[in-house]
C-alpha positions in Angstrom: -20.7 67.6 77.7 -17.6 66.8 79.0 -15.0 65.1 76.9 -15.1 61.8 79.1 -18.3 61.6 77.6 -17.3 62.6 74.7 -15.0 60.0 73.9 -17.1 57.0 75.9 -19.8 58.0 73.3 -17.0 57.1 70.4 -16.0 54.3 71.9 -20.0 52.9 72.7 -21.0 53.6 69.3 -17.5 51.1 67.7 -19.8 49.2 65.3 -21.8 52.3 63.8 -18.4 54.6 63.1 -16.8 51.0 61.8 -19.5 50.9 59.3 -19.5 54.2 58.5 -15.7 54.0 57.9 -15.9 51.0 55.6 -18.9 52.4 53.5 -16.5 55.0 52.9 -13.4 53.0 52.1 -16.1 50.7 49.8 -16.8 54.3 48.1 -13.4 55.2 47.1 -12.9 51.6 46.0 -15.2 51.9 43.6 -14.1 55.3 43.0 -10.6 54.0 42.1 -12.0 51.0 40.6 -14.1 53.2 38.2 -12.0 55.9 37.2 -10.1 55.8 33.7 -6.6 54.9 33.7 -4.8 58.0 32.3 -0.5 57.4 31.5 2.1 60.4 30.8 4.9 59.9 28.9 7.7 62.1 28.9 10.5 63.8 26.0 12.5 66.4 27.2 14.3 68.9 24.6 17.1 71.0 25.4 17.6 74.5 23.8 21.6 75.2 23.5 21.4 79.2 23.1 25.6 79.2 23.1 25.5 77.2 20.5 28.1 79.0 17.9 26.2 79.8 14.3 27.1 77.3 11.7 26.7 80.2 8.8 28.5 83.6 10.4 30.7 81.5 12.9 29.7 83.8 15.7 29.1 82.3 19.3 25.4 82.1 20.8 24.6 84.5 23.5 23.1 83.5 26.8 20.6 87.0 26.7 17.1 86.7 27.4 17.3 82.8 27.9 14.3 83.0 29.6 12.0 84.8 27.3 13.7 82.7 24.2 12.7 79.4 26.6 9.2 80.5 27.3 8.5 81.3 23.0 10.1 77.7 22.5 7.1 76.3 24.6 4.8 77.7 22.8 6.0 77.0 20.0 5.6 73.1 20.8 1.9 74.1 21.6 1.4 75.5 18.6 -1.2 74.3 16.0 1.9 74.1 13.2 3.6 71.7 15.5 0.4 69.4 16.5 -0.5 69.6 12.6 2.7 68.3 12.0 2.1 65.3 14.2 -1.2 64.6 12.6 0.2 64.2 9.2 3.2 62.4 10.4 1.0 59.8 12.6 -1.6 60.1 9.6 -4.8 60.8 12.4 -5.7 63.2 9.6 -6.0 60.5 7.4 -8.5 58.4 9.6 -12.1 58.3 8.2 -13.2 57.8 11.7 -11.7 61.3 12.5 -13.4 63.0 9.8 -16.8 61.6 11.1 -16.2 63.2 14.4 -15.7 66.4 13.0 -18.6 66.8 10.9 -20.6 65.3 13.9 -18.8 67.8 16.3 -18.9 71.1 14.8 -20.9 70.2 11.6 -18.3 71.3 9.3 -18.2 75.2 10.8 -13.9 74.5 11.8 -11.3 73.2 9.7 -10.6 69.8 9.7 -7.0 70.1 10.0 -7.4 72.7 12.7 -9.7 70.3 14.9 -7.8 67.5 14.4 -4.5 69.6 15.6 -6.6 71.2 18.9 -7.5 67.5 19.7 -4.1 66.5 19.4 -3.1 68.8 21.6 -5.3 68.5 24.6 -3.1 66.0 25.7 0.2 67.7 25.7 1.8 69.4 28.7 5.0 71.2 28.4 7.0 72.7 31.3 10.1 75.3 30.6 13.1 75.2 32.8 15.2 78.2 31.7 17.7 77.8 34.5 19.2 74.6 32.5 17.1 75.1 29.4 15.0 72.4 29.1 11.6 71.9 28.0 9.9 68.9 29.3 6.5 67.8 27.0 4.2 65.3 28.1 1.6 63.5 26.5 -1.6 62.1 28.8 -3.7 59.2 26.9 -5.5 56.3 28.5 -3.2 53.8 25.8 0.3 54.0 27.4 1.4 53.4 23.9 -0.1 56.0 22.7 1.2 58.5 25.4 4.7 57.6 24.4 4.0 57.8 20.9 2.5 61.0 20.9 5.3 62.7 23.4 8.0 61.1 20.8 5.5 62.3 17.5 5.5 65.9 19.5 9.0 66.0 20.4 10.7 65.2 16.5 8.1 67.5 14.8 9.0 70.4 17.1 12.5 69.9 16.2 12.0 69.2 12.2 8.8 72.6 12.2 12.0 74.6 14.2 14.6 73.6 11.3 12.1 74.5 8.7 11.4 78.0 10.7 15.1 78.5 10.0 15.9 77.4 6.6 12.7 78.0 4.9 13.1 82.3 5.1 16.6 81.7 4.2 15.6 79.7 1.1 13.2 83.0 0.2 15.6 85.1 0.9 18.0 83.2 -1.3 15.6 83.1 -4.3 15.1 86.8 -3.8 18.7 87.7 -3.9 19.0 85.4 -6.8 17.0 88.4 -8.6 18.3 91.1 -7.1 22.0 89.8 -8.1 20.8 89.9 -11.9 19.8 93.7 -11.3 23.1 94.8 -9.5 25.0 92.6 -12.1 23.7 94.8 -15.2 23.8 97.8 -13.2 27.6 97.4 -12.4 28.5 96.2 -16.3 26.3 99.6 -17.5 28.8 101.2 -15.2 31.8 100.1 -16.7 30.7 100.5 -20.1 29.7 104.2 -19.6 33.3 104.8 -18.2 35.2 102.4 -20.6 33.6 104.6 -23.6 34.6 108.2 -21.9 37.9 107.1 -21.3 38.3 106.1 -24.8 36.6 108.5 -26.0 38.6 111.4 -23.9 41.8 108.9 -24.4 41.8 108.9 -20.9 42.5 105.8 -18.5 41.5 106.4 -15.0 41.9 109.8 -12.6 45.1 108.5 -11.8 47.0 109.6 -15.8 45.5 112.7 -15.1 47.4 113.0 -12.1 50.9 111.8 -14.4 50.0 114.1 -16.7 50.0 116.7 -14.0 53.4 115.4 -13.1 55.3 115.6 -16.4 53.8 118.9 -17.2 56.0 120.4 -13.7 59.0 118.2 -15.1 58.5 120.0 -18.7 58.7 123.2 -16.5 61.6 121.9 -14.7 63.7 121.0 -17.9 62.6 124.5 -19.7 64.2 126.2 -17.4 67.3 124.2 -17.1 67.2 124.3 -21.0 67.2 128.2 -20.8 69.9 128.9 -18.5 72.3 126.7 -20.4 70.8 128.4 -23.6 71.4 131.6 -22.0 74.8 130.3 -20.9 75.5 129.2 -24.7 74.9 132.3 -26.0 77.0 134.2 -23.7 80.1 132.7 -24.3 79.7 132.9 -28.2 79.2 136.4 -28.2 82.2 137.0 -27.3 84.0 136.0 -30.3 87.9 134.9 -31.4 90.4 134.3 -29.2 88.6 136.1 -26.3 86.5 133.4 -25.9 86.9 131.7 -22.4 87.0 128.1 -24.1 89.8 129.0 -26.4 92.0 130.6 -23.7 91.8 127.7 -21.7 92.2 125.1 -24.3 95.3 123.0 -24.3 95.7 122.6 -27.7 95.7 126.1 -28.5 97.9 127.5 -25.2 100.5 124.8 -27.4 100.1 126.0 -30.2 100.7 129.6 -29.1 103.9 128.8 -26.9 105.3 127.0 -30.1 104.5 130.4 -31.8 105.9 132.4 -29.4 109.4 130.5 -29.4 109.4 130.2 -33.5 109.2 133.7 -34.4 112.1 134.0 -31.7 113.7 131.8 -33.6 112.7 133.6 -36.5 113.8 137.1 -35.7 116.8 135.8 -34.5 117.7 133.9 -38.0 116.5 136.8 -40.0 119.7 139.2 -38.1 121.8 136.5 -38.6 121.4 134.8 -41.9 119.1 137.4 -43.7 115.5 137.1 -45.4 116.7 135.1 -48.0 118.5 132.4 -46.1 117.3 129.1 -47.2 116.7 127.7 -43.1 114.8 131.7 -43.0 112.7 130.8 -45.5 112.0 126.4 -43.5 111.5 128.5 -40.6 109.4 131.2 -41.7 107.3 128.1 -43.3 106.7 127.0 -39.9 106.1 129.6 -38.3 103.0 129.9 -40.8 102.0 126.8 -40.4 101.5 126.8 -36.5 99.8 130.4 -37.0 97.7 128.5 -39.5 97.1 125.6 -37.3 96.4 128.0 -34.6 93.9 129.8 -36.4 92.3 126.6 -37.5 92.3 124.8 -33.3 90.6 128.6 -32.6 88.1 128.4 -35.6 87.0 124.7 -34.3 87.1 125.7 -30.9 84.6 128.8 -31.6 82.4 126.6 -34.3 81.8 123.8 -31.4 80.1 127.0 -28.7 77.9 128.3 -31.9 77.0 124.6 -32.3 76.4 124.4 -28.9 74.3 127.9 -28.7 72.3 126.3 -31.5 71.6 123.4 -30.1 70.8 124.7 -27.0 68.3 127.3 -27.7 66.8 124.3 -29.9 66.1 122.0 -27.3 64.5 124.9 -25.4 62.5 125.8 -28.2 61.8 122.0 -28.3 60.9 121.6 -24.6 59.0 125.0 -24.7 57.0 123.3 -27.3 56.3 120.3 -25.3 55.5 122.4 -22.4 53.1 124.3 -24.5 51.4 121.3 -25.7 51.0 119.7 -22.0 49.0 122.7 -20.9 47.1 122.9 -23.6 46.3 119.0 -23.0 45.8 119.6 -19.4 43.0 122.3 -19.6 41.6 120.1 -22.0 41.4 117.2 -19.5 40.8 119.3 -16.4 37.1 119.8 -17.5 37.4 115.6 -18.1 38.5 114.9 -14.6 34.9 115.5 -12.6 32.8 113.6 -15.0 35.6 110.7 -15.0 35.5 110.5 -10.7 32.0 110.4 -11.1 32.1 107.7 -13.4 34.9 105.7 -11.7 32.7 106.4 -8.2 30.1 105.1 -9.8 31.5 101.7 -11.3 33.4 101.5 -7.4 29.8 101.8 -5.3 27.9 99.5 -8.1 30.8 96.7 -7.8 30.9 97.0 -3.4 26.7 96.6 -4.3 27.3 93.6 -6.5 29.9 92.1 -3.9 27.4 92.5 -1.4 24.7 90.7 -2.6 26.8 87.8 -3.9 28.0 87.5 -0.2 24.6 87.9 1.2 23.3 85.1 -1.1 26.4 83.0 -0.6 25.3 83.0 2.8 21.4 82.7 2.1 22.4 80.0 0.5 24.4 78.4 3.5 22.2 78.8 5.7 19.4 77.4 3.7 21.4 73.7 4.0 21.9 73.8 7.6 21.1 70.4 9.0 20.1 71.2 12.6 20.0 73.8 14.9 20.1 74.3 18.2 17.8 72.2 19.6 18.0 68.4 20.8 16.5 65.8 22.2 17.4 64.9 25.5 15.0 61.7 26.1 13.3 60.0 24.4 9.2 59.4 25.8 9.3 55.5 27.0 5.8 54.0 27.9 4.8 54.5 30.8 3.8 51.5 33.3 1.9 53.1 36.2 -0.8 55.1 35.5 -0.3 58.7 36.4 -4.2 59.1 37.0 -6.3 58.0 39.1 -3.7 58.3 42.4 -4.3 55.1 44.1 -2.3 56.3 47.1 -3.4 59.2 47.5 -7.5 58.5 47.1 -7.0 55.6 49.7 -5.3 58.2 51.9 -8.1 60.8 51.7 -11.2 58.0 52.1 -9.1 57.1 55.4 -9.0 60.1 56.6 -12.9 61.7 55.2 -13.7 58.3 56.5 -12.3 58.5 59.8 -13.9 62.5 60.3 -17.1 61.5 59.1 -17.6 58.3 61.8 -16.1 60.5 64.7 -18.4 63.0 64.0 -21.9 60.8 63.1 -21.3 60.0 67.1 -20.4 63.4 68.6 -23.1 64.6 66.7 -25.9 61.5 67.8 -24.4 61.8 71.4 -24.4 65.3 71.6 -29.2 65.3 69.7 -29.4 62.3 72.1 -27.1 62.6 75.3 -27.0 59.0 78.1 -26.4 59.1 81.4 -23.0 57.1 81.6 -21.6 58.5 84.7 -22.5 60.8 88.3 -21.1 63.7 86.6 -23.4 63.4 83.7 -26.2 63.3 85.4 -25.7 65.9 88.3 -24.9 67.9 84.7 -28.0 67.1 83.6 -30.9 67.5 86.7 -29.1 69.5 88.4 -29.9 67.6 91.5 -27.1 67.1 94.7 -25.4 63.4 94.7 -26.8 62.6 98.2 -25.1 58.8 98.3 -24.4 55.6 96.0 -25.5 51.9 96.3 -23.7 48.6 94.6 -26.7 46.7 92.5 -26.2 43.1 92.3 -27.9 42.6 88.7 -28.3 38.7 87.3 -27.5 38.3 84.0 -29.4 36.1 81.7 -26.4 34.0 80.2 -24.1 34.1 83.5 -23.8 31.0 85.6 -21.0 32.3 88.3 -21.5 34.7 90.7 -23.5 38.1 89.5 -22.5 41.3 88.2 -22.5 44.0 90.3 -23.1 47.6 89.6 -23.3 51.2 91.7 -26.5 53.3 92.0 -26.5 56.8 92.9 -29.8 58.0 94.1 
């Protein structure tokens, strides 16, 4: 079959593949016409992972975005979430519901977990994480409904995901609340065990161990000081009289002498010249007694103040031996003291950094149990919808067209091709097989015709 014939057969058979056509455009009509309106209505949330923490202060961190995106999806599909929308819409609440579910599974499932699967058949969510955004739509035949539900969907996912965040922090709180109470007694017991030793041991911390340690080297230090000027002391008195160093370099005494030394001059000179008897012998003999006297009383002072020095010296080392004597003996008395008070003090010092640590952590527990958001928002808000997102008018009148179009053009290939005509010389040499020996122009009258007649061409 040549396609000549091919498409003179479409074009003969017009009226059959024109009904065909429209029986199939009358179809999808109905189809349309027939089909449930279904609306979406969309929310979209967006999840701000560099969003700093409210509690520690430290800046969000853009690792993992796309896992974190993907788990924030499913949360919003999650039973807790749809639950959440049931009580807040109060669909758990309708008797009608409850019917349903005792006529659908006969009481065998939850009622609150059927109610939250049926709520969520009609959710769709779709994760972004290049801009991190979840979109969630809701699909219901009430375009009121749709929007209601995205909105319902979209407010409990962000109030279930602040609960998710305060909620352990509140336990966590309460628990630290009683573990404060423990670290609190443990830290006074502490102190008490050292505030008794040092009392008892007349001790106050590690540190007057370490003075005691001091003055017992400045003991040493003045001991010997004390000796060598003891030593020194003793020295000079033993050499007695007028020999002593002191009393040769005394003033007093080096006048004394010289005024001495020039009387009993005078005194010699008077006793040749005026006698033993002389009344100015006798004034100046007085004299001369009486520096000699004072002489002997300077040197008698001079050598009383070095014994009283000697004495006092070797005293105060006796003194400060004494002292020194009692600081070691106070010293090795303490040293066995020193270990068992560091342990104590280490002990009072890691049971307060305990204490300080839980009060922190709860401080924060605390905190963070009172934040009033986190890091999600809402983006839009779900309007209601005005087309219908199902059934696709457009697109079902596109597909009847064109399954309407195949199906007429090939009902007459496939009639022409059971039932073949004759429709020109080439069709019919195809067909017999028989040589074209000439052609002949057939007037033929035509019923309805009143003008001349139709002609036509015979091939024999």
């Amino acid at each position: 079959m040549q396609l000549a014939d091919l498409i003179r057969a479409v074009l003969v058979r017009w009226k059959l593949e024109a009904a065909i056509f429209m029986g199939v455009l009358a179809l999808a009509i109905i189809w349309i016409v027939a089909s449930p309106r279904t609306y979406i209505a969309t929310a979209s949330m967006l999840i701000d992972s560099r969003a700093p923490d409210p509690v520690s202060s430290d800046s969000g961190t853009s690792k993992g975005e796309g896992s974190v995106i993907a788990t924030e999806a499913r949360i919003i599909q999650s039973e807790a979430i749809a639950a959440r929308v049931a009580e807040k819409l109060g669909i758990d609440k309708d008797p009608a519901m409850k019917e349903r579910w005792m006529s659908d599974t006969g009481g065998a499932q939850t009622f609150n977990g059927w109610v939250a699967r049926r709520v969520l058949a009609g959710l769709g969510v779709s994760a972004d994480s290049a801009d991190n955004i979840i979109t969630l739509g809701y699909k219901s035949s009430d375009p009121q409904k749709a929007a209601s539900m995205a909105n319902a969907f979209a407010d409990a996912y962000v109030d279930v995901r602040l609960r998710m965040s305060t909620d352990p922090a509140k336990t966590y709180a309460d628990w630290f609340e009683k573990r404060i109470a423990e670290v609190r007694a443990k830290l006074i017991a502490s102190q008490e065990a050292l505030s008794d030793f040092q009392r008892a041991r007349g001790i106050i911390s590690t540190g007057s161990i370490d003075a005691e340690s001091t003055r017992l080297g400045e003991l040493s230090s003045q001991l010997s000081n004390a000796e060598a000027q003891a030593a020194d002391a003793r020295s000079r008195a033993s050499v007695g009289g007028a020999a002593m160093p002191e009393v040769q370099t005394s003033g007093v005494i080096q006048g004394l002498r010289s005024q001495i030394a020039a009387k009993s001059a005078a005194v010699q000179q008077m006793r040749g010249e005026l006698g033993s008897s002389h009344p100015e012998m006798l004034a100046a003999q007085a004299e001369l007694a009486q520096l000699q006297a004072s002489l002997a009383s300077e040197t008698a002072k001079t050598t009383g103040m070095l014994s009283a020095s000697s004495a006092a010296s070797s005293s105060r080392e006796g003194q400060i031996r004494g002292l020194l004597s009692s600081q070691r003996g106070r010293m090795l008395a303490q040293a066995a003291d020193r270990s068992k008070l560091e342990v104590l003090e280490s002990d009072t010092a890691s049971a307060r950094r305990e204490y300080d640590s839980v009060t922190q952590q709860l401080a924060s527990m605390r905190l963070r149990s009172t934040v009033p958001a986190t890091n999600i928002r809402q983006l839009d808000r779900a309007e209601v919808p005005l087309l219908p997102d199902s059934p696709n008018v457009v697109l079902r009148l596109l597909l009847a067209i064109v399954f309407g179009l195949m199906l007429a053009l090939t009902t007459a290939v496939a009639l022409e091709w059971r039932r073949p005509r004759i429709r020109n010389v080439a069709s019919l040499v195809h067909l017999t097989g028989a040589p074209v020996l000439g052609t002949a122009q057939i007037r033929r009258a035509l019923p309805h015709m009143t003008g001349p007649q139709s002609t036509g061409e015979a091939t024999t």
